[in-house]
FILUM-175846 format. One record per residue (C-alpha): residue number from 1; residue in three letters; z negated, y negated, x negated. Coordinates in pm, whole numbers, padded with zeros to 5 digits. Example, Ala and Ser with C-alpha at 12.3 -4.5 7.8 and 13.67 -1.06 7.14 Angstrom:
BEGIN
ATOM     k     r       zz       yy       xx
ATOM     1   ALA   -00780    00450   -01230
ATOM     2   SER   -00714    00106   -01367
This chain:
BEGIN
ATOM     k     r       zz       yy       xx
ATOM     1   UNK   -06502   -06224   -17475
ATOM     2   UNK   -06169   -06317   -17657
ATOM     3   UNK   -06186   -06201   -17977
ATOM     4   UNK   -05957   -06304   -18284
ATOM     5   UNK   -05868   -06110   -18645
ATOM     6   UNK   -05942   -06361   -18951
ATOM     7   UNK   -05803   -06230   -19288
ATOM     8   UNK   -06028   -06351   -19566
ATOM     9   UNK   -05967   -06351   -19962
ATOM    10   UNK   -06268   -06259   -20108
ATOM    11   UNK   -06295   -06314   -20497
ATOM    12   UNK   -06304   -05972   -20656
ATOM    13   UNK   -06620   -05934   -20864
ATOM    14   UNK   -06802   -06075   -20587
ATOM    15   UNK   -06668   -05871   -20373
ATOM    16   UNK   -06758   -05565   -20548
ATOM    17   UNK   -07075   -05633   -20598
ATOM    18   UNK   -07124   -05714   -20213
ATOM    19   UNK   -06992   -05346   -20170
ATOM    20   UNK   -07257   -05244   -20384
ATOM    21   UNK   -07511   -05436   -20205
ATOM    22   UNK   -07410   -05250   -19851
ATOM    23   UNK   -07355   -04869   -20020
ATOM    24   UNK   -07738   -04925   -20146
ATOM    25   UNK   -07884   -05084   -19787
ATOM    26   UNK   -07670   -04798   -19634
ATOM    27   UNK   -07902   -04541   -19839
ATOM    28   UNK   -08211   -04733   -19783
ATOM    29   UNK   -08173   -04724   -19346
ATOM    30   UNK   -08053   -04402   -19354
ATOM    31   UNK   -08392   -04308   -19590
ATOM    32   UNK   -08159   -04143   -19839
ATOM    33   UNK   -08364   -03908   -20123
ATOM    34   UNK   -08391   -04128   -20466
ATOM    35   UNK   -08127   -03868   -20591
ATOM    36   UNK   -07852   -03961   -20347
ATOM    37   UNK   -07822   -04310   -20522
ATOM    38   UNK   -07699   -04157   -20851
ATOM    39   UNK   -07333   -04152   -20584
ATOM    40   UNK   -07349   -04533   -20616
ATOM    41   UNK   -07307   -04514   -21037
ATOM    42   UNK   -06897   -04583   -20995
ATOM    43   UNK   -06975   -04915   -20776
ATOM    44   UNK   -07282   -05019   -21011
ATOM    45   UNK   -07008   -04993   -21274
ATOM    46   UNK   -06778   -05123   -21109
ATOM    47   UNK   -06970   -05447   -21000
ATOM    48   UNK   -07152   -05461   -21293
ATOM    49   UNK   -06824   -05510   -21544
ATOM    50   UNK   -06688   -05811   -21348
ATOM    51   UNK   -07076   -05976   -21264
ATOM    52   UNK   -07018   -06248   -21565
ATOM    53   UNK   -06744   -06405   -21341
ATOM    54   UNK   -06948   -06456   -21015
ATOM    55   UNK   -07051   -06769   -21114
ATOM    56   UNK   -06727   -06886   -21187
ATOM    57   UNK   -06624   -06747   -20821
ATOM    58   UNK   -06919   -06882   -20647
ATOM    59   UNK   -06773   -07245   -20800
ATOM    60   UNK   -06398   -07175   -20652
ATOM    61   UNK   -06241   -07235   -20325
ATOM    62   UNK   -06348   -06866   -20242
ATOM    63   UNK   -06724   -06916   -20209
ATOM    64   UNK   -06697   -06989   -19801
ATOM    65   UNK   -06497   -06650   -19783
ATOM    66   UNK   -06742   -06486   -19999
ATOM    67   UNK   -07009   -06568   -19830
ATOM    68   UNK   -06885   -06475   -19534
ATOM    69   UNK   -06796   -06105   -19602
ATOM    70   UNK   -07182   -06073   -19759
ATOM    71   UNK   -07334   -06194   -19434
ATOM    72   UNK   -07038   -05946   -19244
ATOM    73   UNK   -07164   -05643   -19459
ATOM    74   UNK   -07515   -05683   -19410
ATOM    75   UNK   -07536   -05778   -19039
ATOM    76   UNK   -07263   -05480   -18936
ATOM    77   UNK   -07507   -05263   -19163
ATOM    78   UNK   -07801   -05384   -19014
ATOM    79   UNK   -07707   -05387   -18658
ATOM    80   UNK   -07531   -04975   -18708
């Protein structure tokens, strides 16, 4: 199979808090110990100062690209 690269632009806040989404299911297949998650406080930050502009985002011309680097996380997490 032929395969292509496709360069997306993913809003920002969205995209951080898709990156927070995957760091957490990353801990929860790999059965991670409750304390490991505390390594996740920068991200939670991170996502969580931005997460009044998703819906703003979600409204733009960026939702298809958005959406498509959330499924992309969770299916190349699921599937590791």
């Amino acid at each position: 199979m032929e395969k292509v690269d496709v360069v997306l632009s993913v809003p920002k806040e969205g995209k951080e808090v898709v990156d927070l989404l995957d760091a957490v299911l990353e801990k929860v297949l790999a059965k991670a110990e409750m304390q490991t998650y505390l390594e996740l406080v920068d991200e939670f930050v991170k996502a969580a100062e931005g997460v009044q502009n998703i819906k703003e985002e979600i409204a733009s011309d960026g939702k298809d690209e958005l959406a498509a680097y959330l499924v992309h996380k969770v299916l190349s997490r699921l599937v590791s």
